[in-house]
matplotlib code that plots the C-alpha trace (Angstrom):
import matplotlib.pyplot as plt

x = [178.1, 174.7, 174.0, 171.5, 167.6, 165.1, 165.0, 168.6, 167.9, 165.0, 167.0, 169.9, 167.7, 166.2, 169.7, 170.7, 167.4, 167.4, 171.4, 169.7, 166.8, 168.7, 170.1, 167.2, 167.6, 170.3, 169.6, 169.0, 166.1, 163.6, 164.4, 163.6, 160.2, 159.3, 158.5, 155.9, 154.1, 152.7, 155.2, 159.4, 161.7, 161.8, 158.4, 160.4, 163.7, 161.7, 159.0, 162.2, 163.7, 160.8, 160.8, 164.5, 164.0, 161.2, 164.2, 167.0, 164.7, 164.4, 166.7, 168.0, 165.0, 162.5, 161.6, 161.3, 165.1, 164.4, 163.0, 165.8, 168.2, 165.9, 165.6, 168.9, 169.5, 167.2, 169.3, 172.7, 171.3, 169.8, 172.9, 174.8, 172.2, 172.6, 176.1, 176.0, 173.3, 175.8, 178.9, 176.9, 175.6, 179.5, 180.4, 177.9, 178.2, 182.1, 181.2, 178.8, 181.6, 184.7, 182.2, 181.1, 184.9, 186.3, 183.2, 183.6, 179.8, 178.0, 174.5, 176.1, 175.9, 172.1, 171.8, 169.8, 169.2, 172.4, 172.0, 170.5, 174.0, 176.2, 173.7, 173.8, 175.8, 175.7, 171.8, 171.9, 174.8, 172.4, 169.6, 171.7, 172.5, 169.1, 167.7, 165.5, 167.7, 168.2, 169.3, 167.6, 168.6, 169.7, 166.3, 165.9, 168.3, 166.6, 162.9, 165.2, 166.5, 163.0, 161.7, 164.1, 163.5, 160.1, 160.2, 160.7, 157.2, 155.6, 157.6, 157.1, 153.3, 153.3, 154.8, 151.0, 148.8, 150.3, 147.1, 147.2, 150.7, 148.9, 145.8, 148.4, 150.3, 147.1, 145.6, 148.8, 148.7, 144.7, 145.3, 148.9, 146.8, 144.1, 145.2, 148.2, 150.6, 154.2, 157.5, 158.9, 162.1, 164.4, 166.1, 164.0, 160.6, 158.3, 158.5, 160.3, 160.3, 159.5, 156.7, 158.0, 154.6, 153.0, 155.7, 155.6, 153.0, 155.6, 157.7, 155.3, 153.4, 156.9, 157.9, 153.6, 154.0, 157.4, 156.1, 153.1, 154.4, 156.9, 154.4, 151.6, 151.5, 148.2, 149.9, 151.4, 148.4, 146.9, 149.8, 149.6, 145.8, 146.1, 148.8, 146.8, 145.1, 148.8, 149.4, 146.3, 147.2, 150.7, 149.2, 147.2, 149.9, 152.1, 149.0, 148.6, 152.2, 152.7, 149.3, 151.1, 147.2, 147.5, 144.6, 144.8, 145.4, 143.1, 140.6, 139.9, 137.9, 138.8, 141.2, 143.0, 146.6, 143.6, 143.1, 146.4, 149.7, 151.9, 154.7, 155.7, 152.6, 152.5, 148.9, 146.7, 147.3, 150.9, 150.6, 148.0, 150.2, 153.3, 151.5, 150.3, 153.7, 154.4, 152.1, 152.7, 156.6, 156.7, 157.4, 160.3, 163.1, 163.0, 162.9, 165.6, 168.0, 169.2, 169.2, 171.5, 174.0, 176.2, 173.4, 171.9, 174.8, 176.0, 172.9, 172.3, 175.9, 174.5, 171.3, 173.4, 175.7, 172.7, 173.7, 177.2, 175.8, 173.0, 175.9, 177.9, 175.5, 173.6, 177.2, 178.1, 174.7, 175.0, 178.6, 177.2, 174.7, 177.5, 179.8, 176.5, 176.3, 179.5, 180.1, 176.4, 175.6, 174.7, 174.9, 178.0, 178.4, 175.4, 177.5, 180.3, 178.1, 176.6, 179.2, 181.2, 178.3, 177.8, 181.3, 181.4, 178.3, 179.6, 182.7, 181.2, 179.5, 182.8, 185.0, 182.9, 182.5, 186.2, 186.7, 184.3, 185.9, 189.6, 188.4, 188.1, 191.2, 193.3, 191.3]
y = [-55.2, -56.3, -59.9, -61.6, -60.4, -60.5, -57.2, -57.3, -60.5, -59.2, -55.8, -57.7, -60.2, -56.9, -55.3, -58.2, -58.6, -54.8, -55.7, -58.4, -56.3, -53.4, -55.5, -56.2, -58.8, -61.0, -64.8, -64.3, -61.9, -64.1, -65.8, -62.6, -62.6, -59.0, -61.4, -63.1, -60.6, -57.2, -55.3, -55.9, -55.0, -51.7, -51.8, -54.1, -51.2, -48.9, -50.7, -51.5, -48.4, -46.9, -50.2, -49.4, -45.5, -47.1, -49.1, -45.9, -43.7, -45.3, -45.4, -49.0, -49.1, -48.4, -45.1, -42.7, -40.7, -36.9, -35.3, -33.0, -35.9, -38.2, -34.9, -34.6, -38.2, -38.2, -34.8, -36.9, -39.9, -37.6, -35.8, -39.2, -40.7, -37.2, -37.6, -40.9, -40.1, -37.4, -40.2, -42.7, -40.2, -38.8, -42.6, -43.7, -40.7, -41.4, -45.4, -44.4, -41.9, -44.3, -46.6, -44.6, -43.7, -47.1, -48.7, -45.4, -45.3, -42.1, -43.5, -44.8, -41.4, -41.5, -44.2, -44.0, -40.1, -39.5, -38.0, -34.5, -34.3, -34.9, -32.3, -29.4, -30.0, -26.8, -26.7, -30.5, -30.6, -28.2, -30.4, -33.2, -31.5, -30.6, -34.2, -33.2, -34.9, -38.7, -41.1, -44.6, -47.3, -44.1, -43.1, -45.0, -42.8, -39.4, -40.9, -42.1, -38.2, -37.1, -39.7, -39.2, -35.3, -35.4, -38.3, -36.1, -34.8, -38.2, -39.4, -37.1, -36.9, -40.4, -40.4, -38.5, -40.7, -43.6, -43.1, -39.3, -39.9, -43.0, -40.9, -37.8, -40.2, -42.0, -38.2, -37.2, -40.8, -40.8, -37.0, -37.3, -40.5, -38.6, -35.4, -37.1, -35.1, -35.6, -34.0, -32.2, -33.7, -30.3, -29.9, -32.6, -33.3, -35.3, -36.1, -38.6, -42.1, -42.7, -40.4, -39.3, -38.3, -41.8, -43.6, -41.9, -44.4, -47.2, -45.6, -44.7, -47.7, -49.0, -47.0, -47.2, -50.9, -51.1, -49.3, -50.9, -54.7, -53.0, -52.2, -55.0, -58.6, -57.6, -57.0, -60.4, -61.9, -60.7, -60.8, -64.7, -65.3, -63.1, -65.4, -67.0, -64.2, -63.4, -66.7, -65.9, -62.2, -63.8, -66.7, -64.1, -62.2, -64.7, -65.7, -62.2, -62.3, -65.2, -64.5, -60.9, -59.7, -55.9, -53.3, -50.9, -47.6, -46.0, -48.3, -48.0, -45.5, -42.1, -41.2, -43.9, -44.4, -45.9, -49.2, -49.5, -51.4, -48.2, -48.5, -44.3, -43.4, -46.8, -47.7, -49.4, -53.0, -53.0, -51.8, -54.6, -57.5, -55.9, -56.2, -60.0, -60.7, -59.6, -61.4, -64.7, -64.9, -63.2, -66.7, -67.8, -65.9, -68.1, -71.5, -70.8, -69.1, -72.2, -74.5, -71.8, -69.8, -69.1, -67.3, -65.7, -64.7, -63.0, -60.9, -59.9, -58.2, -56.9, -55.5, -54.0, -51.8, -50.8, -47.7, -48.8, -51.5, -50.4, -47.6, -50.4, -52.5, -49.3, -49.4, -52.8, -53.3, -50.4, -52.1, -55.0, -53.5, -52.3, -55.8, -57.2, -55.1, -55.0, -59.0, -59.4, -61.2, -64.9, -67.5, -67.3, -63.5, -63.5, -65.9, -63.8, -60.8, -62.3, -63.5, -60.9, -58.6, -60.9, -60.8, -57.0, -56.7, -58.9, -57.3, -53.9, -54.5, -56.2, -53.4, -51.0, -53.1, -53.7, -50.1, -49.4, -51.3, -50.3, -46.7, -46.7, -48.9, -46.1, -43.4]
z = [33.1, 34.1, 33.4, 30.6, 30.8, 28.4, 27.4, 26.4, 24.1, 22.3, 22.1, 20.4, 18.5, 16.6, 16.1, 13.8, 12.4, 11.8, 9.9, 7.8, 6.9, 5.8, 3.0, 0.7, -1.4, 0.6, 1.0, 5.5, 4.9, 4.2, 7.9, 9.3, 11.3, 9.2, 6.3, 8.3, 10.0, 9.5, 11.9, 12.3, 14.2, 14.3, 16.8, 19.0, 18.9, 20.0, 22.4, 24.3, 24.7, 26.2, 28.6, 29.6, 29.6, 32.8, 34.4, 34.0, 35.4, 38.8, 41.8, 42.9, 45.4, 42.7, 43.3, 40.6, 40.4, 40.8, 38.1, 37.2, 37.1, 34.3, 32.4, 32.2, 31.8, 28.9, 27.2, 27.8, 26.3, 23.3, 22.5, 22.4, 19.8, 17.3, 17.8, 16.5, 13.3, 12.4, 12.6, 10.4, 7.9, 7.2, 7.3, 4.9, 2.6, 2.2, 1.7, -1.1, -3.0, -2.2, -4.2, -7.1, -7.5, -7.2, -9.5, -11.7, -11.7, -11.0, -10.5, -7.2, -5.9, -6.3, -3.5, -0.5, -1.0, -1.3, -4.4, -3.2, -0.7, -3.7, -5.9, -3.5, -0.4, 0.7, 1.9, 2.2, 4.8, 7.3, 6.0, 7.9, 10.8, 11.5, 11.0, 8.1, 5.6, 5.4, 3.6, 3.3, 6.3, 7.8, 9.7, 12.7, 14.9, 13.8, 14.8, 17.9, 18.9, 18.9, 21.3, 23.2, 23.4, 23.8, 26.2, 29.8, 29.1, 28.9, 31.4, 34.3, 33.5, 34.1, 37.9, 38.2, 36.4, 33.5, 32.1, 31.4, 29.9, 27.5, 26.8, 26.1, 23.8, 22.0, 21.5, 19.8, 17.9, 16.5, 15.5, 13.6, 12.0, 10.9, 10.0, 8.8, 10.1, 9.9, 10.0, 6.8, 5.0, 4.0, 1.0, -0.6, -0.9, 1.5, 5.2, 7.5, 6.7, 10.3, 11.7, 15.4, 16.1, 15.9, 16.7, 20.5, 21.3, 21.3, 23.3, 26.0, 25.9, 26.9, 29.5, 30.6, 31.3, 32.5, 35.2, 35.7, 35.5, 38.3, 40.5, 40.6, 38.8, 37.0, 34.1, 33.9, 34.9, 32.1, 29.1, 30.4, 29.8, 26.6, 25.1, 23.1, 21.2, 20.7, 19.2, 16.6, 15.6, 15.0, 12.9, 11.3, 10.3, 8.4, 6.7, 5.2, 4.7, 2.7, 0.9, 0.4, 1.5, 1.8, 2.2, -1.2, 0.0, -2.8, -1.9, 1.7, 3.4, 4.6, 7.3, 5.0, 7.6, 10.2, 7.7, 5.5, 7.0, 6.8, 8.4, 8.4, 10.4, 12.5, 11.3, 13.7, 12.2, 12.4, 16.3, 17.1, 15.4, 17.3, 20.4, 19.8, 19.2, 22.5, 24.1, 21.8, 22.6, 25.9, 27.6, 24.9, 26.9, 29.7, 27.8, 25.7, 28.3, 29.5, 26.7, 23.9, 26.9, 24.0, 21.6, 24.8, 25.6, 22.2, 21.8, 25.6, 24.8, 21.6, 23.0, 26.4, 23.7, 21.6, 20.2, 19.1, 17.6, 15.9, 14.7, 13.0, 11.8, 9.7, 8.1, 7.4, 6.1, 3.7, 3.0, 2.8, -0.1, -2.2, -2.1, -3.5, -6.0, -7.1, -7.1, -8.3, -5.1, -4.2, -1.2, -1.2, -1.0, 1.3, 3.7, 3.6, 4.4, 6.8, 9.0, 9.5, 10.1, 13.1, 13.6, 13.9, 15.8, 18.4, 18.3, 19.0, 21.9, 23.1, 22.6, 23.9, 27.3, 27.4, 26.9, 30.0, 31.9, 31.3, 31.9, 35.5, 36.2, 34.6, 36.2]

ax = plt.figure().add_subplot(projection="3d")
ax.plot(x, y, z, "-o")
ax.set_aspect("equal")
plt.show()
């Protein structure tokens, strides 16, 4: 297994973030840096995968792989992420029934979306193969197969020019913006909670810089001079937080998604603060690697078994949403909660790399 890097951290830092988040309410969440800033985690999820999509991408010499083979890389890695959305929606489904039976409370079954499965599951089950239906919590792996499908055409444009790829991408961006396209949700009504064809600009921004930082020190240069702008968008940002300060949608001037915080269509304000958080804590990797080996260590492993991870934690937090509302919550619920959620995140990432590694002794 490769050893602790920065990407890995922050990777692992927003899969437990990501757990805490995705149970509102619970005592942790307001020590999450989503409640003191415009963006969250899920900018920092994706920003990163485009980053390591750059570093899988390349030979061991740092050439670019053959284009054929990151295609197909890409469709491997594609196929294992639906497999997985399919996995957790069948899990959750059965956690929110195995609930509303054991509580003997319907209006369980209304959770999340869930309540359009349980309605007509007929239309809703191909609704769920097909991505189109989701339930709440249950939407970052969706946005995540499209990225990942559209990804080879971002990606080999780049190994021509980085800046037709990011002009391609920002195009796509400012028009989705202000047209305000989006994809369509089927059997409900409305669209996906995380609009693939905004959120493309993370991705390639991360695989754009990746590639760039690889090849000359400008970009370092720079993100070091820039640091403290970061520091100010970021101080900006908890102040709009804490003030709860939020542009009203029906107030602001037309194309509307280019001045409100929306997260769906990744509004230009929540992509600036994202990127002055980068700047802001790009140094904080290095300072704490040596001082907290154990906590580096837990969420390197974390962040190098994403996938599983982010899997298991997208149920435990939904389990962890029912236990709270069943016992009524608390600290002490939270704690509980809390704890083994670590627990089982770290254990995750373990048991996969054990796995890997017993694999090809018994091969």
């Amino acid at each position: 297994m490769r050893d602790a890097n920065a990407i890995d951290f922050w990777r692992g830092l927003a899969l437990v973030t990501i757990f805490i988040n995705h149970i509102p309410g619970n005592t942790f969440e307001r020590y999450t840096y989503s409640q003191y800033g415009i963006s969250d985690a899920a900018e920092l999820f994706v920003f990163l995968a485009g980053w390591s999509i750059g570093i899988a991408t390349r030979t061991r010499d740092g050439r670019p792989e053959p284009a054929l083979r990151s295609v197909l890389r890409l469709m491997s890695r594609t196929i294992e992420v639906y497999r997985a959305q399919i996995t957790v929606m069948a899990i959750a489904l059965a956690l929110i029934a195995g609930t509303a039976l054991l509580l003997d409370n319907p209006l369980i079954l209304e959770w999340h979306n869930a309540g359009t499965f349980f309605a007509d599951p007929i239309q809703t089950i191909v609704g769920i193969v097909l991505l189109t239906h989701q339930l709440g919590f249950f939407n970052i792996l969706p946005l995540y197969v499209v990225l990942l499908g559209i990804a080879p055409v971002f990606i080999l444009l780049a190994r021509v020019s980085r800046l037709a790829a990011l002009a391609l991408s920002t195009g796509l961006y400012l028009t989705s913006l202000v047209e305000e396209w989006n994809l369509p949700s089927w059997p409900g009504q409305g669209d996906w909670f995380f609009n693939p064809l905004c959120w493309q600009l993370l991705l390639v921004l991360g695989f754009v810089l990746e590639d760039w930082n690889r090849k000359s020190d400008t970009l370092r240069r720079w993100s070091r001079r820039l640091t403290p702008i970061g520091i100010g968008i970021v101080l900006v940002g908890i102040v709009l937080s804490v003030l709860e300060l939020r542009p009203d949608p029906l107030l602001v001037p037309e194309p509307r998604l280019i001045f409100t915080f929306d997260k769906t269509y990744l509004s230009p304000a929540r992509l600036i603060h994202f990127l002055g958080v980068v700047l802001a804590f790009q140094a904080v990797y290095a300072m704490l690697a040596p001082r907290i080996g154990v906590v580096v260590g837990y969420l390197t492993s974390l962040g190098r078994n994403s996938l599983a991870v982010f899997s298991m934690g997208s149920v435990f937090s939904l389990a962890g949403q029912l236990l709270r509302f069943w016992t009524g919550g608390g600290l002490l619920i939270d704690v509980v909660i809390f704890a083994t959620g670590l627990f089982a995140l770290g254990f995750t990432a373990w048991f996969v790399e054990w796995r890997s590694r017993k694999q090809p002794a018994r091969a």
